[in-house]
C-alpha positions in Angstrom: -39.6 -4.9 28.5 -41.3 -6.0 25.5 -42.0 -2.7 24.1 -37.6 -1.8 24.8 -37.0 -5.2 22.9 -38.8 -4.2 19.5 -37.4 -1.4 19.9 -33.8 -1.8 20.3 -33.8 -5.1 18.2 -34.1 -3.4 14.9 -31.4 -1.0 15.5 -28.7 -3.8 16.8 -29.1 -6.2 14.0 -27.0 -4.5 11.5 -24.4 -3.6 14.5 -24.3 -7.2 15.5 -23.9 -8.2 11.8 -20.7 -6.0 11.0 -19.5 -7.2 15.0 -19.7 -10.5 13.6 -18.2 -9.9 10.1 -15.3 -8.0 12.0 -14.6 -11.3 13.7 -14.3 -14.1 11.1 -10.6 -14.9 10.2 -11.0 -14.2 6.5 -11.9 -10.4 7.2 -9.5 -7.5 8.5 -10.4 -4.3 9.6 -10.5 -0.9 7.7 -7.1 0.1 7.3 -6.3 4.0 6.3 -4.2 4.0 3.4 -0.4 5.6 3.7 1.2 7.8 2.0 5.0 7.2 0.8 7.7 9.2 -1.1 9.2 6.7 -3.0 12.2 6.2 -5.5 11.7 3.1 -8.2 14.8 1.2 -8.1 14.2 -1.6 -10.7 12.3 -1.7 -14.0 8.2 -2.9 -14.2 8.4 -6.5 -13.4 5.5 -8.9 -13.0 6.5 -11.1 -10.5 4.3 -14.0 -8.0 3.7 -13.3 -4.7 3.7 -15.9 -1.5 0.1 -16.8 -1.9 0.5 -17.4 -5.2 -0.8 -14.4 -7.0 0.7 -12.6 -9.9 1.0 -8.9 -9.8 3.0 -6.0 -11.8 4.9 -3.2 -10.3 8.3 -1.8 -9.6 10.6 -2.4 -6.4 10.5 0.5 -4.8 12.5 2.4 -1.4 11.2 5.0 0.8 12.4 6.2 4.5 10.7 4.9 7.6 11.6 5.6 11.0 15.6 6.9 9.4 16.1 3.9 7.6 16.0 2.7 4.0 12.9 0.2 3.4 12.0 -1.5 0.4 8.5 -2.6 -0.8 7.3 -4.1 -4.1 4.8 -1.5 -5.5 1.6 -3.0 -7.0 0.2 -1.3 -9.9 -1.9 -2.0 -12.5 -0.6 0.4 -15.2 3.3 0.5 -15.1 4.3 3.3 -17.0 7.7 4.7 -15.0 11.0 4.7 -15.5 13.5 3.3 -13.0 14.6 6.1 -10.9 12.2 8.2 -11.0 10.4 9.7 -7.7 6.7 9.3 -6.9 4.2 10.0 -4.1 2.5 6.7 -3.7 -0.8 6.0 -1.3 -2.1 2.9 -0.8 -2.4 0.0 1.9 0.7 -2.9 2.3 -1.4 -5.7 1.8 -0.2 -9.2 3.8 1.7 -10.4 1.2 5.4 -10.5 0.0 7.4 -11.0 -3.1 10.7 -12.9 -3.1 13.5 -10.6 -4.5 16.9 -10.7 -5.4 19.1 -8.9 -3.4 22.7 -9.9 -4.5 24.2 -12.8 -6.2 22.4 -15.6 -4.1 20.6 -14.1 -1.6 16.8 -13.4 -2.0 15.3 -10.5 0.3 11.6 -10.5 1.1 9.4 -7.8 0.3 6.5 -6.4 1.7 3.6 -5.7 -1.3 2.0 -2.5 -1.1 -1.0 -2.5 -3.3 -1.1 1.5 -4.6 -4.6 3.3 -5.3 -2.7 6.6 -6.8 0.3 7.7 -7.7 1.9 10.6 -8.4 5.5 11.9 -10.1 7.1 13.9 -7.4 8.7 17.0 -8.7 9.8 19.5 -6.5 9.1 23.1 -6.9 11.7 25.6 -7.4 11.9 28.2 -4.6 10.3 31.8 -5.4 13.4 34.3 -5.4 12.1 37.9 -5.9 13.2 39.5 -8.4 16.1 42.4 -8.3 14.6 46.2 -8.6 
């Protein structure tokens, strides 16, 4: 039983080690980031977020599940233009930004922090050409 013990031991540490990391409050799981086709709707702002961070981006809407959804997308070089279409990948991270939606009313937004981005330009269709 010894023998099995120095055996196994060895190999379970580092198992029981990322069991335990996994399972502290402070620490979320491995999320696999998402990919979004999004059209910019506002110019770069830098705005705070509810935990009190400060981050740059663009307000940003894309279609999930047939419905219009707005996030706040975090980037760390703004260089769009309002309107323009992207292909954005990243993770929403649990945090939101307080924007303004009309007159008085301010809308929550979810933050989506983005690792690449990409201008979305669609191809035009092959037509063959008349003999």
């Amino acid at each position: 039983m010894r023998r099995i013990l120095k055996i196994l031991l060895p190999a379970l540490l580092p198992e029981l080690a990322f069991f335990q990391a996994g399972c502290q409050s402070n620490l979320h799981p491995w999320v696999p980031p998402e990919d979004h086709q999004v059209k910019i709707i506002s110019d770069a702002e830098f705005v705070r977020t509810g935990q009190g961070e400060f981050v740059e981006g663009y307000l940003a809407e894309y279609d999930a599940e047939f419905q219009k959804q707005r996030m706040f997308m975090a980037l760390e070089i703004a260089h769009y233009l309002k309107g323009e279409r992207l292909i954005v990948t990243g993770r929403f991270a649990e945090d939101s930004v307080r924007m303004p939606l009309g007159d008085h009313y301010q809308e929550r937004v979810s933050v989506f922090e983005v690792e690449r981005a990409k201008l979305n330009i669609p191809k035009a269709p092959d037509i063959p050409s008349l003999k």
